[in-house]
C-alpha positions in Angstrom: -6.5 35.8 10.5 -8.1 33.1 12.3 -9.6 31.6 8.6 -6.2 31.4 7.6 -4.5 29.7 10.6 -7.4 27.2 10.4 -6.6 26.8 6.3 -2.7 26.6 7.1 -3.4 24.2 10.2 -5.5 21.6 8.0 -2.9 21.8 4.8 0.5 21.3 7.6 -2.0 17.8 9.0 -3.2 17.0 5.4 0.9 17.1 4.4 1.8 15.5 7.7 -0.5 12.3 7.3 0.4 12.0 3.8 3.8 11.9 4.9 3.4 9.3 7.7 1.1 7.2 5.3 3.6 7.1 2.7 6.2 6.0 5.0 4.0 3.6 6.2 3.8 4.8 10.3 0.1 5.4 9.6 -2.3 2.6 8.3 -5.9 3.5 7.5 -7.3 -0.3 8.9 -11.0 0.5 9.5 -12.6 -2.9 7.2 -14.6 0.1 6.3 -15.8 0.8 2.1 -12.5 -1.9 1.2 -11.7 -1.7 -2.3 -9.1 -4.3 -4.0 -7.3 -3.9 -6.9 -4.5 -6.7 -8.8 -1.3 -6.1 -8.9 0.2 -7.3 -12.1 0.5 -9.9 -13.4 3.9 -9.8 -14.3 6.3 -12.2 -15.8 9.7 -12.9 -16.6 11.7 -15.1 -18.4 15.2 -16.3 -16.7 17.8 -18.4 -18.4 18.6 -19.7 -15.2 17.1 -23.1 -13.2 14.1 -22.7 -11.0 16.5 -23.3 -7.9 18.7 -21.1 -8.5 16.0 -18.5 -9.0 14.2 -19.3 -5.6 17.9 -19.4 -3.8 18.1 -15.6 -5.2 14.9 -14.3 -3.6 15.3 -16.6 -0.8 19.0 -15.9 0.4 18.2 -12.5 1.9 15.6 -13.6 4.1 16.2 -16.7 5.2 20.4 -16.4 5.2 22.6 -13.8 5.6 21.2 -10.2 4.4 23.8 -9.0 2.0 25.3 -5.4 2.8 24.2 -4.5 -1.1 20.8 -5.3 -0.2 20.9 -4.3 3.7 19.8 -0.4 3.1 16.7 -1.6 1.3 15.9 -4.8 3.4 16.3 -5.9 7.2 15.3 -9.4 8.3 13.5 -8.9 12.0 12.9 -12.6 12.2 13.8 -15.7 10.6 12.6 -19.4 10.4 13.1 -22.0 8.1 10.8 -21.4 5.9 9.3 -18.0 6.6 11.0 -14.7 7.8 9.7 -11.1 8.7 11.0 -8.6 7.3 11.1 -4.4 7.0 11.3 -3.2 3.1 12.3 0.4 2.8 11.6 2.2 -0.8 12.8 5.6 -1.9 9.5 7.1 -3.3 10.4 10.5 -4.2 10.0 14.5 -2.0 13.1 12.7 0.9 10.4 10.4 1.5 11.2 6.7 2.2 8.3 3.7 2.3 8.6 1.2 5.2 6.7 -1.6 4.7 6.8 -4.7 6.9 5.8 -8.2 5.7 5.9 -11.9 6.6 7.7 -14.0 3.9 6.9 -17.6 3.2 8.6 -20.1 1.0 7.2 -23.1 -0.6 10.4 -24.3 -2.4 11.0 -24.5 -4.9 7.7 -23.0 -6.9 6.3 -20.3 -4.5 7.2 -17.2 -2.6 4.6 -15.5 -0.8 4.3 -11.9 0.8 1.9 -10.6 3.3 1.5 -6.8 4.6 1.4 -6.6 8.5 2.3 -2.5 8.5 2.8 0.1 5.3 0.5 2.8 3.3 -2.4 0.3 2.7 -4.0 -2.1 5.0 -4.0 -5.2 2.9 -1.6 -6.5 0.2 -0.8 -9.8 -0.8 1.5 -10.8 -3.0 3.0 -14.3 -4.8 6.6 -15.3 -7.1 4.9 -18.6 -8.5 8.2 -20.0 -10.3 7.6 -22.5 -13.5 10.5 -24.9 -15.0 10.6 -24.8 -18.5 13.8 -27.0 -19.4 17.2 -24.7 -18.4 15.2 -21.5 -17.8 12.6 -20.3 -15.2 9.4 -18.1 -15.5 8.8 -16.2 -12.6 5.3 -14.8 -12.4 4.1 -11.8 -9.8 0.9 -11.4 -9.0 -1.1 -9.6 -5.8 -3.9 -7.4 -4.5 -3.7 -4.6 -2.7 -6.5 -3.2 -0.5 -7.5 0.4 0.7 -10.6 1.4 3.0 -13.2 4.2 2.5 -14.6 3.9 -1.1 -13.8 6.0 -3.2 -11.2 7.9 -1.2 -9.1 5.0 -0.7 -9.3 3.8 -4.1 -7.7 6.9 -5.0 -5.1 6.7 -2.8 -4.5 2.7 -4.0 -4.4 4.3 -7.2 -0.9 6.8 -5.5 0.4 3.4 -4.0 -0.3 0.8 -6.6 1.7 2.5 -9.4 5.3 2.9 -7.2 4.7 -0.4 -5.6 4.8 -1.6 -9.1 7.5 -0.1 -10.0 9.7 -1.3 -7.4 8.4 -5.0 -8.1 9.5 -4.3 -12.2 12.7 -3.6 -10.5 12.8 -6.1 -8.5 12.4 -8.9 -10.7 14.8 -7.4 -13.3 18.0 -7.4 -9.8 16.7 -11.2 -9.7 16.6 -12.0 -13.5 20.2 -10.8 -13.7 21.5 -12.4 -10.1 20.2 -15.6 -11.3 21.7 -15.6 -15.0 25.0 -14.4 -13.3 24.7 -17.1 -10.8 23.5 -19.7 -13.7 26.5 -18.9 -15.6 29.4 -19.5 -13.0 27.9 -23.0 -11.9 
């Protein structure tokens, strides 16, 4: 009886630490075994100008938060060129990822994002936008870092692929704003 209430006690903490490391309310930060893996690179082709496409990305964070846009993003702080800001990111089991990151712009070829608080203790991220005549590339790259060898390289492994995922998306909400935009100017 007592075996089994031991077992059952160490699953219901396993399931509750996943659960608050997921959501990002616990951070493994111990500069201990760190691993790094990339993130992308990604790229995408816009038939839009490069202003345009920085103004899309931008607008959020430094303006007014759209209401489309509010349930994934909230702007805690904003400057002129850099904001802070909470991203929260359906990933599945009821389970929502907060992640909270400063946000600089270099207009009009570079956005940057840094982690302060989510699942992993270090990501850094970068939009590098290239002209090419009417149309912009827009190129993701970043690095995301985990602690304790080999265990936190698995669990990079459980983040990198959604946070992925939610940057493919991402980039295809911008490609489309942007042509939309693009096309009505």
């Amino acid at each position: 009886m007592n075996r089994a209430l031991a077992i059952g006690g160490a699953v219901a903490g396993a399931a509750t630490g996943y659960a608050l490391a997921v959501r990002g309310a616990l951070t493994v930060d111990l500069g201990l075994g760190r691993r790094l893996r990339p993130l992308g690179p990604l790229r995408v082709e816009i038939a839009a100008p490069r202003e345009t496409v920085f103004d899309v990305v931008a607008d959020p964070y430094l303006g007014r938060t759209p209401r489309a846009v509010a349930e994934r993003l909230e702007v805690l702080e904003r400057g002129s060129d850099m904001a802070l800001a909470a991203h929260f990111t359906p990933v599945g089991r009821g389970l929502t990822a907060t992640t909270v990151e400063t946000v600089r712009f270099e207009r009009p070829q570079r956005i940057g994002f840094r982690l302060l608080r989510g699942p992993v203790p270090y990501v850094v991220e970068t939009f590098e936008l290239r002209e090419s005549g009417d149309r912009t590339e827009l190129e993701y790259r970043g690095e995301l870092g985990t602690d304790l060898w080999r265990l936190g390289a698995w669990w990079g492994g459980q983040v990198a692929g959604p946070w992925v995922r939610t940057v493919e998306e991402s980039l295809a909400s911008i490609r489309a704003e942007a042509e939309r935009r693009a096309k009505t100017s």
